[in-house]
C-alpha positions as CSV (number, residue, x, y, z in Angstrom):
1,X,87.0,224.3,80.8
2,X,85.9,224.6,84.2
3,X,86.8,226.7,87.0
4,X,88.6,225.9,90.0
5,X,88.3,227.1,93.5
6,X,90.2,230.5,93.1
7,X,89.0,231.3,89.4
8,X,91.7,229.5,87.6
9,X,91.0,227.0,84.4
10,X,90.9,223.5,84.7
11,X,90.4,221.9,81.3
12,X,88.6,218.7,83.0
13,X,87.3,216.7,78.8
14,X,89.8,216.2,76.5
15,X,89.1,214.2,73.1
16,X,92.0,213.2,71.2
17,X,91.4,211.6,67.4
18,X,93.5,210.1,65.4
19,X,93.4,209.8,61.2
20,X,90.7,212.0,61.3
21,X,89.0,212.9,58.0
22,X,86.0,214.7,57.2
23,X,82.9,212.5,56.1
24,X,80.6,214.9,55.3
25,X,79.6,218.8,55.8
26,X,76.3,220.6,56.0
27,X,75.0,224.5,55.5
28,X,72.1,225.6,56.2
29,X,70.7,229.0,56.8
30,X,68.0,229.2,59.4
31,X,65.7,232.3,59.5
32,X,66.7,234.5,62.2
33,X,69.5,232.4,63.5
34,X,72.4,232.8,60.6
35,X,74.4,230.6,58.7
36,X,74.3,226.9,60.8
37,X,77.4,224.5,60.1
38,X,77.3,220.6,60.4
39,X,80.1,218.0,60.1
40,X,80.7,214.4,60.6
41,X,84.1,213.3,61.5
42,X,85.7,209.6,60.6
43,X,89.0,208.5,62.9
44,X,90.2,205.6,63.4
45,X,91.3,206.0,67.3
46,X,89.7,207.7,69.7
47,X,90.9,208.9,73.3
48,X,89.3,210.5,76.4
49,X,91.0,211.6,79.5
50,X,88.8,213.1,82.2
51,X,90.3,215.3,85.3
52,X,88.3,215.0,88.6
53,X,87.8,218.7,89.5
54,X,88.0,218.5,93.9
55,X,85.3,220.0,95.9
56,X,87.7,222.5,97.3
57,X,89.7,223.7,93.9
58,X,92.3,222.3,91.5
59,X,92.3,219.3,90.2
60,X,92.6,215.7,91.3
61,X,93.2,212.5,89.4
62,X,93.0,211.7,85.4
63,X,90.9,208.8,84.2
64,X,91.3,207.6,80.8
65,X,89.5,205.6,78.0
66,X,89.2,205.0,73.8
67,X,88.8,202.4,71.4
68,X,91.2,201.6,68.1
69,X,88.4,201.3,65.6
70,X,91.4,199.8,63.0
71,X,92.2,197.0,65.2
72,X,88.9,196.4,67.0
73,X,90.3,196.6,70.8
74,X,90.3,199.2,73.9
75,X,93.0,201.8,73.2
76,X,94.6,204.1,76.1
C-alpha cells in the first residue's frame, strides 16, 4: 500500500494465484534474529494488476498482466 496525496491508502500491486499449493517450507532459527520462515508456492495462473499512483494524489489507471502456466499462454 502506498499513500496518496491526503494520507489515504492506495493498494497500487496486487498478485492474484490461482491452484496454489505449497511446494515446500523452511525453519530456521537464526542467532539473534528469531525463528525465520521460508516457503515456495506452486499455481497454475498467475495475475498482476498495477494502479498508477498520480503525482498529485489518488489513483489513476490499472494495468494488467499473467501467464496460465496449465495452458502455456498470456492470461488477463
Amino acid at each position: 500500500m502506498r499513500a496518496d496525496g491526503d494520507g489515504s491508502r492506495i493498494k497500487y500491486y496486487e498478485v492474484e494465484l490461482s491452484n496454489v499449493l505449497i511446494g515446500s517450507m523452511d525453519q530456521v532459527a537464526y542467532e539473534g534474529s528469531g525463528l525465520h520462515d521460508s516457503f515456495t508456492l506452486k499455481f497454475s495462473k498467475v495475475k498482476w494488476t498495477y494502479t498508477q499512483q498520480k503525482i498529485s494524489g489518488g489513483s489513476g489507471g490499472n494495468t494488467y498482466g499473467g501467464w496460465d502456466l496449465s495452458n502455456n499462454r498470456i492470461s488477463c
